[in-house]
C-alpha positions in Angstrom: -61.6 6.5 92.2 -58.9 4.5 89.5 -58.7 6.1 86.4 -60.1 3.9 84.2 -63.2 4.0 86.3 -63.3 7.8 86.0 -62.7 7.4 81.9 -65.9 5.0 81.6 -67.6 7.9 83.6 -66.1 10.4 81.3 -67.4 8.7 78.3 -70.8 8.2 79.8 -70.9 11.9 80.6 -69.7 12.7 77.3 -72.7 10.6 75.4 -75.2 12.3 77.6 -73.9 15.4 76.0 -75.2 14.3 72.7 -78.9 14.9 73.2 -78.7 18.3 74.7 -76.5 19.1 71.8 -79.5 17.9 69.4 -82.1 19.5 71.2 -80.5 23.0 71.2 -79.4 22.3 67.6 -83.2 21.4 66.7 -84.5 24.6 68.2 -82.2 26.9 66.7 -82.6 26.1 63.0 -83.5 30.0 62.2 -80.0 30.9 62.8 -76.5 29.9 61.3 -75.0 26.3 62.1 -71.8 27.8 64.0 -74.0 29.6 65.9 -76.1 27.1 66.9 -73.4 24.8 67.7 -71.6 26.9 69.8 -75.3 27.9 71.9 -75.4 24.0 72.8 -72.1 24.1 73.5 -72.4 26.7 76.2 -75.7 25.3 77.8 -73.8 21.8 77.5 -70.3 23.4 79.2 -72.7 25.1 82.4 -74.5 22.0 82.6 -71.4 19.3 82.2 -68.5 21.8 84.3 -70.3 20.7 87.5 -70.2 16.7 86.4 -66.8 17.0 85.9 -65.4 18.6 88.6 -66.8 15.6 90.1 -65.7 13.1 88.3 -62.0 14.3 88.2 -62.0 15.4 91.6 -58.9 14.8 93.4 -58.6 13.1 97.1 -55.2 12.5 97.9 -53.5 9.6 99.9 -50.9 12.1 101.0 -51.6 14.8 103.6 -50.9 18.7 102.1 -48.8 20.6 104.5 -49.0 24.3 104.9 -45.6 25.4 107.0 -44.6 29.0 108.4 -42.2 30.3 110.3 -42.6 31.9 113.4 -45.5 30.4 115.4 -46.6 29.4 118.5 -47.8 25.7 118.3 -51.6 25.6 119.7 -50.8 22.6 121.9 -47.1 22.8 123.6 -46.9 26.9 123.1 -43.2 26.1 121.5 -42.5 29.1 119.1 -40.7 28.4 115.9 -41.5 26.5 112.5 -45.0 25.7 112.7 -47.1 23.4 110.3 -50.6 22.1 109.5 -52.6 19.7 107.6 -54.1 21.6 104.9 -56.5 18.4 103.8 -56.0 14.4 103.5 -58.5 12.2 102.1 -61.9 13.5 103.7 -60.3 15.8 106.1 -60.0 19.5 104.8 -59.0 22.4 106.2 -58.5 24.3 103.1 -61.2 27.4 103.7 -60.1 27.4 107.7 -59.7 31.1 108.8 -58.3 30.2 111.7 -55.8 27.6 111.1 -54.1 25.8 114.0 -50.0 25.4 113.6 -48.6 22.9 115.8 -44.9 22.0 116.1 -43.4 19.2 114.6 -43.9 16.7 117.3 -47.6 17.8 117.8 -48.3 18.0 114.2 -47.2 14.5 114.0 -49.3 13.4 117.0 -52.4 15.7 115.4 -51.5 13.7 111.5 -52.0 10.2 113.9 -55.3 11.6 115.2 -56.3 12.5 111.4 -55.6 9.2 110.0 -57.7 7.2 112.7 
């Protein structure tokens, strides 16, 4: 998603604050402004958090790496530096308690299979 496409959501979500903001305000008249205001902005934030995480979520076009030292690659059994894709675009591997290093060469080979 471009980012002016994710500002004109932004905005949207922004407005649709504005009645929840009124609503809570209307309902709290018994106690002080402030503390009215910040009520409705507390329902508002754990109500509009989860909208914007999606809106500004982040896919990448660039695979994130994870490298270490000193492991066997899971296809060719080479020991030495090993690395994995961590996540690229819809592919994520990021909560993996298992994760798979390969070599170079196979983690090249695995990044082709990824990208298909």
């Amino acid at each position: 998603m471009n980012l002016a496409k994710k500002y004109i959501l932004y905005l949207i979500r922004w407005q649709l604050s504005t009645p929840i903001l009124a609503i809570v305000l209307n309902l709290l008249t018994d106690i002080p402004t402030i503390w009215a205001t910040i009520i409705a902005n507390l329902i508002g934030g754990l109500i509009f958090f989860w909208v914007d995480k999606i809106i500004f979520r982040k896919k990448s076009d660039v695979p994130l790496w994870e490298i270490k030292d000193e492991v066997k690659c899971v296809d060719c059994k080479k020991m030495g530096r090993g690395y994995r894709v961590v996540s690229w675009g819809k592919y994520d591997r990021s909560e993996d308690k298992n994760p798979k290093y390969r070599c170079r060469e196979c983690s090249l080979k695995k990044m082709n299979q990824i990208k298909k």
